[in-house]
N, C-alpha and C positions, 0 to 999 in steps of 0.2 A: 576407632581413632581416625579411620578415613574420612567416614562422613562425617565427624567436626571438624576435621580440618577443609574436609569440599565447603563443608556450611560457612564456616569463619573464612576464607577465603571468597566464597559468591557477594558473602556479607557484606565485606570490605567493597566489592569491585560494586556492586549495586550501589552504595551510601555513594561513590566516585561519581558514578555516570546521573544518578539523579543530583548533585552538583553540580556538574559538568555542564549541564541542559542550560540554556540561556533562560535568564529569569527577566526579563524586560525586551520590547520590542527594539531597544536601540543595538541590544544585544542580538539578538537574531540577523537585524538587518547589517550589522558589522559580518556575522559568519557567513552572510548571503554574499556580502562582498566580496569576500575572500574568494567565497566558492567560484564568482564571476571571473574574478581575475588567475584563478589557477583553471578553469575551463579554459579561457581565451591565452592565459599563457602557454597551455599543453597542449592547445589545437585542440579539444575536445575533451578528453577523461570520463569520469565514473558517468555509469549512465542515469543517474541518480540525477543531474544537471539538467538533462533533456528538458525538463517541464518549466523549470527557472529561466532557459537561456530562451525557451521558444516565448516563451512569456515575454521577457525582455524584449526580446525582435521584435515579435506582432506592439508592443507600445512604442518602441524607436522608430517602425514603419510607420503608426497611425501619424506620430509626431513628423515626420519627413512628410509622409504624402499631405498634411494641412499647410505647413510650410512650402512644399512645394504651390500647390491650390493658390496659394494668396500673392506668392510672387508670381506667378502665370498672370493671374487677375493684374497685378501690378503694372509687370508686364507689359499687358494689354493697353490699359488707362495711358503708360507713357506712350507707347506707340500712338497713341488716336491724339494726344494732346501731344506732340512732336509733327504729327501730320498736317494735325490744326496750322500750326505754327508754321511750317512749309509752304500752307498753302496762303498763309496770310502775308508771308514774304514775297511770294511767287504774285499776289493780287498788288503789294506794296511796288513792288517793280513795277510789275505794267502800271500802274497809277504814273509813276515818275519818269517812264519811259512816254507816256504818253500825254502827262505835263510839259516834257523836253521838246517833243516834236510841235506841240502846239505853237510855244513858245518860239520854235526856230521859223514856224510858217511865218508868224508873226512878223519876225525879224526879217524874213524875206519877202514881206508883201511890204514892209516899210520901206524896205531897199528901191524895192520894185516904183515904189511912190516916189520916190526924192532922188531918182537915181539921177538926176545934176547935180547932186549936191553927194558926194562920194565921201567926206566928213561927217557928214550925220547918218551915213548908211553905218561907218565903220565904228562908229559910238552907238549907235542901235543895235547894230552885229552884238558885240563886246557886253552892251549891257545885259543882251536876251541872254544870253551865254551863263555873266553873273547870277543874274537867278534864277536860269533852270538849277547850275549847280548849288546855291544854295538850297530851292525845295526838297532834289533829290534827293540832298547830303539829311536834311531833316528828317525826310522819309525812311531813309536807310536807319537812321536814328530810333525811330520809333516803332521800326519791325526789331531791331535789336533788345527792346526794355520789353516788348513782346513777350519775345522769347526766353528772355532771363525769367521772368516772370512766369511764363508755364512751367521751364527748367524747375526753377523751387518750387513749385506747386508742384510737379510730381517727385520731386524727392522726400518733400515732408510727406506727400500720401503712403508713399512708399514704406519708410522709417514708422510712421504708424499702423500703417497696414503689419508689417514685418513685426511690431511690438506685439500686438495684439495676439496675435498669431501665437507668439512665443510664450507668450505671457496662459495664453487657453491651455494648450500643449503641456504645457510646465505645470499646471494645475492640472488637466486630466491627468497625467503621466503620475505625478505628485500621489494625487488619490488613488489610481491602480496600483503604484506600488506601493503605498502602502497595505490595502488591503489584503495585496501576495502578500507582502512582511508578517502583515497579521497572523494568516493563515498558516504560512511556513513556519513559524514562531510557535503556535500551536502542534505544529507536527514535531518540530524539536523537541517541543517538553513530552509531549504523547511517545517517545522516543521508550523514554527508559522504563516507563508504565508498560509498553507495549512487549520487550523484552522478558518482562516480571511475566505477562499473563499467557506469552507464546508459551515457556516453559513452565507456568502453572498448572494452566489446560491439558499441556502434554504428559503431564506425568500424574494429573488427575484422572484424567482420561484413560491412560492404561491402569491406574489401579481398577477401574470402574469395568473396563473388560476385561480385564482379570476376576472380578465378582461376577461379570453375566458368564463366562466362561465354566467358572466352577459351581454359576446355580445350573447351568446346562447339562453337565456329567452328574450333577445329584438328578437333575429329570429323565434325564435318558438311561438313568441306572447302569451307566457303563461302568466297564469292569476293569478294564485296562488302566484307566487314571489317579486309584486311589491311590497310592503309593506318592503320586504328586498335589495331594490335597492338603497336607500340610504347607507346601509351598505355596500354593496358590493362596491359602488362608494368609499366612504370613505377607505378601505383598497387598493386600489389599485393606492393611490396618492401616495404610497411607491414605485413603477413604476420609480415616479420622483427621488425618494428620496435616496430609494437604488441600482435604478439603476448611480445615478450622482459616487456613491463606487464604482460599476461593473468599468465604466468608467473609472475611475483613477487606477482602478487596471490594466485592460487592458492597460494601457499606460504603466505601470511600469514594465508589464510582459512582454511587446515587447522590452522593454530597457535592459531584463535582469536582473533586478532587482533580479527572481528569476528563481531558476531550476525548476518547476512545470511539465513542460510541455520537455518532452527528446527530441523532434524532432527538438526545437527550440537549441538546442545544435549546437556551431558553428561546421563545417565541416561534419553535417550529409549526406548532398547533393554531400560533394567533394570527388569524386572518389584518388584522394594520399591523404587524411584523414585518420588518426586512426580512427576517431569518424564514418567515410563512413559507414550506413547502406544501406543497397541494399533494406529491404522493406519498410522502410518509402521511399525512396528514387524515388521507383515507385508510391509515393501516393501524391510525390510532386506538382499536379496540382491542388488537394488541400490544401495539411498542406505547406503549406507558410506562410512567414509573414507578407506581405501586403496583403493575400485573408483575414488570418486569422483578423488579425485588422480591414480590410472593413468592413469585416461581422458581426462583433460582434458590430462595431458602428451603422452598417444600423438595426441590430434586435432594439437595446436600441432606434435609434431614430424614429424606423416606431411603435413600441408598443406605446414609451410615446406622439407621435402624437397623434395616433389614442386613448390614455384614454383622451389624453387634450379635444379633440375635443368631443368626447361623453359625457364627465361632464358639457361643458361649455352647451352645447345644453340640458342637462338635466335637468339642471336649469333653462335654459331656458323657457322650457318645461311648467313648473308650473303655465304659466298661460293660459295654456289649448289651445295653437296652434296645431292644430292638424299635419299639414306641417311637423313643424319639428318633429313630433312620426315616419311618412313615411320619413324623412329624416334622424333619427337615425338610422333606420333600416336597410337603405342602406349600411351605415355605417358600424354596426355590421357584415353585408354580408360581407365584405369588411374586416376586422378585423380578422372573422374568418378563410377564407381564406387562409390573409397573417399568422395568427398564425399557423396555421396548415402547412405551410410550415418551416414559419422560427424556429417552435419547434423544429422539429426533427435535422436541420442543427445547431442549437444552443447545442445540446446535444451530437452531434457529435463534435464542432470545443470544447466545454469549456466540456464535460465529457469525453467519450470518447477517445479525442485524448491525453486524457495524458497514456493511454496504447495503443501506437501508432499503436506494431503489432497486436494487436486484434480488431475483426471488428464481431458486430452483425446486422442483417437487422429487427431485434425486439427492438432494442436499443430504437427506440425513441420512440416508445407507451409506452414502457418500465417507461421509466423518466415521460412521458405526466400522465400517472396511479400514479405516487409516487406524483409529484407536484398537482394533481387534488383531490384526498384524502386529504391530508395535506390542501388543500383550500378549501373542502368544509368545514372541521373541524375547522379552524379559523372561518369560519360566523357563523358555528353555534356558537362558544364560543363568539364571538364578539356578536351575537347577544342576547344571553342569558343575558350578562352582562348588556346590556344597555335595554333589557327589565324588567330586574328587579329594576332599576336605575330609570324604570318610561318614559324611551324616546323614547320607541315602543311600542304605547296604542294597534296601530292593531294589532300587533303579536301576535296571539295566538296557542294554542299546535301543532294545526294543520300543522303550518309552521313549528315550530322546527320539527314536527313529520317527515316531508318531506326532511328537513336537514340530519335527523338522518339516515334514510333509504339508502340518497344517500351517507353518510359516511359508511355506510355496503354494499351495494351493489359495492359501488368503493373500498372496501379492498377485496371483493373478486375475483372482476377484476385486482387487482394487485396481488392478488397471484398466478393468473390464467395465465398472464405474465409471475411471476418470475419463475412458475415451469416450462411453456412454454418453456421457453429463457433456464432455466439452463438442461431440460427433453433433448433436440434437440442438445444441444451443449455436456452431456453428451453420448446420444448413438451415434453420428455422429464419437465421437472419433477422431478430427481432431487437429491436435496439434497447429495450429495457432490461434483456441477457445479456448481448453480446456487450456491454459495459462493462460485466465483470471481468470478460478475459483483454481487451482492449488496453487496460492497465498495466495488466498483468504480463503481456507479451512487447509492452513498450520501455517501463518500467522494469520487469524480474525477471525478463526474459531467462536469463542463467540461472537462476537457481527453480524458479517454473520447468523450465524443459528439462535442468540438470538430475531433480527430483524423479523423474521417471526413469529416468536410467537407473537411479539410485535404488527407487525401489519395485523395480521389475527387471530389466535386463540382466544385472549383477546377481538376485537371487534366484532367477533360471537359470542359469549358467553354475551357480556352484550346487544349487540345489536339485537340479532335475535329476542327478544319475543315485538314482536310489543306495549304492555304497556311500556317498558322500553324506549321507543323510546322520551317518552313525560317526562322522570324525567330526570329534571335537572342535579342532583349530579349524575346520572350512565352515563350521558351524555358526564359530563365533563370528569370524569376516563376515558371512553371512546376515549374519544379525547386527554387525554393525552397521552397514548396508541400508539396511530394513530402518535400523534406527534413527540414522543420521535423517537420512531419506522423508522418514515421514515429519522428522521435527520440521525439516525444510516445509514440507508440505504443509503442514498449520503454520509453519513463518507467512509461507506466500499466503495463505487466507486470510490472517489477520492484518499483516503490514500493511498491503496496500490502502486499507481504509481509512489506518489509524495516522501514519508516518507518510505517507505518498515515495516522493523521490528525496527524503531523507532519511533512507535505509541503510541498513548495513551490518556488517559481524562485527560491531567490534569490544569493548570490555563492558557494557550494560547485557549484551546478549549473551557471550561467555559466561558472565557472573552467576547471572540468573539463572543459567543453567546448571553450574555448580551447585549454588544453593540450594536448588530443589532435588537433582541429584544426590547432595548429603541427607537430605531429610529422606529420602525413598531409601536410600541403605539403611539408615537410620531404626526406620521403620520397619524397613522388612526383616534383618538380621534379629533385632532384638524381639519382634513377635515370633520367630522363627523358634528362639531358645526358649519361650516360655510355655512351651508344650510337647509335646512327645513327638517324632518324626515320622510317627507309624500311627497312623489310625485304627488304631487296633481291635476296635470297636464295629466294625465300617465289613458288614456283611460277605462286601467281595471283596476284600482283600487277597484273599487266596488267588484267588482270578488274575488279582492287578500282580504279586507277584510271581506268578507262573507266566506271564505274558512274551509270547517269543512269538517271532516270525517266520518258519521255517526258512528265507533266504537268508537272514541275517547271522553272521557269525556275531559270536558274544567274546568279545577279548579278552581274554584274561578267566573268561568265567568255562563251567563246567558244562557244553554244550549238551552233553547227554544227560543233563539232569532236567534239560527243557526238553 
């Protein structure tokens, strides 16, 4: 009843949030809006903004410093045609200043000539007088229509210049945002797809180490674990179940369906493309569409072969044919193998390649270490629950004790990884790596960093002291820990590629995670009931249930009978 109600609940909230997603570019560039104005109204907020708002600035600068450029130049042009005009007023004077003097010599050498005659000196005075001032007053005249004249001639240059200017600005501006709109529009709808396949991968992924897990204890013929082989069977009929999701999603992502994955962008490969990258484009003998598609059918069908084929025989099993234990085995050989190959290629075509230019050669122990924690941490909880429910009589501490250890010992081989991978890719300094974490420390910084804490600090601390190993309730904290922790940890691998800086928790990531959540209970409970709890069949059984540790006390149980 829980898992259809987790199911019908995720169902609900997923069908919302793919609604929700802007379905047209005017649509996006409206939520961009928003996002502008609640950034610049709240002085800052989510950091999810960071890449939008820098965006913004660097085209409001290029726009200011071109506008600035032209009015400088402007500027310039009035200044030199204002100086012109100074200097042609400054020439227009002395012209009329030195029209005036001429004029007055004149008028004084005529004096000088007729000075008996003191009447006609004073009407020769009088008249020089008249027309210097009228030339001058002329001159002054025509330095003034000058200068009006340059005036409008540099304000019209100006007002064009200024157009022009505005008018480029507003056009390049125009086409860079849109292209962001585009883009971000894109990462919106990639939004709720991206949510769907964090927690599809996740709880694929542990069924899938939960199968290399238990074809490992059929190869190593340990004796300790039977008792949990049932359980482990039972979790990994989700193989069937959420890989038939994997499946259809893969169909729908090769259709296009969705932007996930950049490489799969038409015209990556075609050299007269805008979209032409030259380094995917060398890497096309892999990232293709039809290797990519093969691939990811042949992992889903060579895994759920090989778990059909090991349950039906396990059951089998039960009535103590020994044949088929030496024929499981083989099997297992054989499982592990192929998992061991098709892990790393599965983490390469479906994580990996959605940040197409970076490439790690730790990538895949990488992912093997996150999904291997996360799985042993389910059996323990799967198992705890149904032994207290009463349907694992064998189980005793000694087994959880052994769960618990290997849930501490594999978180701190995954931190041993992640500081490995990011230690190497830091000092190497090579810019076609350090791109992957550049993002990731700008953009996810909190739940990047908060992740490590999540799944190493917290599970040293409750798990180091070997008593804690056997209590239930520090067990489960523990494993929530491990769990939350690692989901985060494929969040930040995925998101960044798909969604950039439009991330976040909110009811497409919940949803998803219920959904798939309900189908893993789903699954596991009811393969659980469809076979006996005891392996009864299974050689060392006796071994698995005699198994004690001589430090560990057994609560409740008959210490002297171990």
């Amino acid at each position: 009843m829980l898992a259809i109600i987790l199911m019908a609940l995720g169902l609900i909230g997923t069908v919302i949030s793919f609604g929700s997603a802007p379905k047209t570019l005017d649509e996006a560039k409206e939520i961009l809006a928003k996002q502008e104005a609640a950034h610049h109204g709240h002085g800052g907020g989510h950091a999810t903004e960071t890449h939008s708002s820098d965006t913004k600035e660097v085209k409001h600068e290029e726009k200011a410093h071109d506008v600035k450029v032209v009015e400088e130049a402007t500027k310039e042009t009035a200044t030199t045609h204002a100086n012109d005009s100074l200097k042609g007023e400054a020439k227009d004077a002395e012209h009329a200043t030195a029209h005036k003097e001429e004029a007055t010599n004149e008028a004084h050498h005529a004096a000088d000539s007729t000075s008996h005659k003191e009447e006609e000196k004073a009407n020769a005075h009088q008249e020089a007088d008249t027309t210097t001032h009228t030339e001058a007053k002329t001159e002054e005249h025509h330095v003034a229509e000058i200068a009006t004249a340059h005036k409008e001639e540099v304000s019209e240059a100006h007002h064009a210049a200024y157009n022009d200017t505005h008018a480029t600005a507003s056009h390049h501006g125009e086409d860079h945002g849109d292209a962001h709109a585009e883009h971000v529009f894109h990462q919106m709808q990639n939004r709720p797809w991206s949510a769907v396949y964090v927690s599809l991968l996740f709880f694929l992924g542990i069924s899938l180490l939960v199968m290399a897990f238990y074809a490992a204890q059929r190869v190593a013929q340990a004796g300790w674990s039977i008792v949990l082989f049932r359980v482990m069977e039972a979790i990994t009929v989700n193989l069937h179940y959420i890989g038939a999701f994997m499946l259809v999603f893969i169909i729908l992502t090769a259709m296009h369906a969705n932007h996930l994955f950049s490489w799969m962008t038409p015209g990556t490969f075609d050299l007269q493309s805008p979209n032409y990258d030259p380094i995917v484009d060398a890497k096309k003998w892999w990232m293709n569409m039809p290797g990519w598609v093969m691939r990811s059918v042949f992992y889903l069908l060579v895994w759920n072969a090989f778990r059909f084929i090991i349950r039906r025989k396990s059951i089998e099993q039960d009535n103590g044919d020994l044949k088929l234990h030496k024929r499981i085995y083989n099997i297992s050989v054989g499982f592990i193998v192929v998992f061991m190959i098709t892990e790393s290629m599965m983490s390469w075509d479906w994580i990996m390649g959605i940040d197409p230019h970076w490439f790690s050669t730790l990538f895949g122990w990488y992912v093997l270490a996150t999904f291997l924690v996360s799985a042993l941490t389910v059996i323990c909880l799967v198992t705890l629950y149904l032994r207290g429910k009463g349907y694992l009589p064998l189980v005793n501490d000694s087994h959880i004790h052994d769960l618990a250890k290997f849930m501490f010992g594999f978180s701190v081989f995954w931190t041993y990884l992640w500081f490995a991978q990011f230690m190497l890719i830091w000092y190497a300094d090579m810019p076609e790596e350090t791109v992957y974490y550049v993002l990731r420390f700008k953009e996810y910084i909190v739940p990047f960093m908060g992740m490590v804490a999540l799944n190493f600090i917290f599970p040293i601390l409750l798990l180091i002291n070997s008593d804690f190993k056997t209590v239930p309730w520090i067990i489960v904290i523990a494993g929530m820990f491990i769990l939350v922790g690692h989901y985060v940890d494929l969040f930040v691998m995925i998101m960044p590629g798909t969604v950039g800086d439009q991330w976040g928790f909110g009811v497409g990531e919940i949803s998803a995670f219920l959904f798939f959540l309900g189908v893993f209970i789903f699954g596991t409970f009811t393969a659980f009931g469809k076979a006996n709890p005891v392996p009864k069949g299974n050689p060392y059984l006796h071994e698995s249930e005699t198994h004690h540790y001589y430090i560990i006390e057994h609560k409740g149980e008959d210490n002297a009978h171990h």
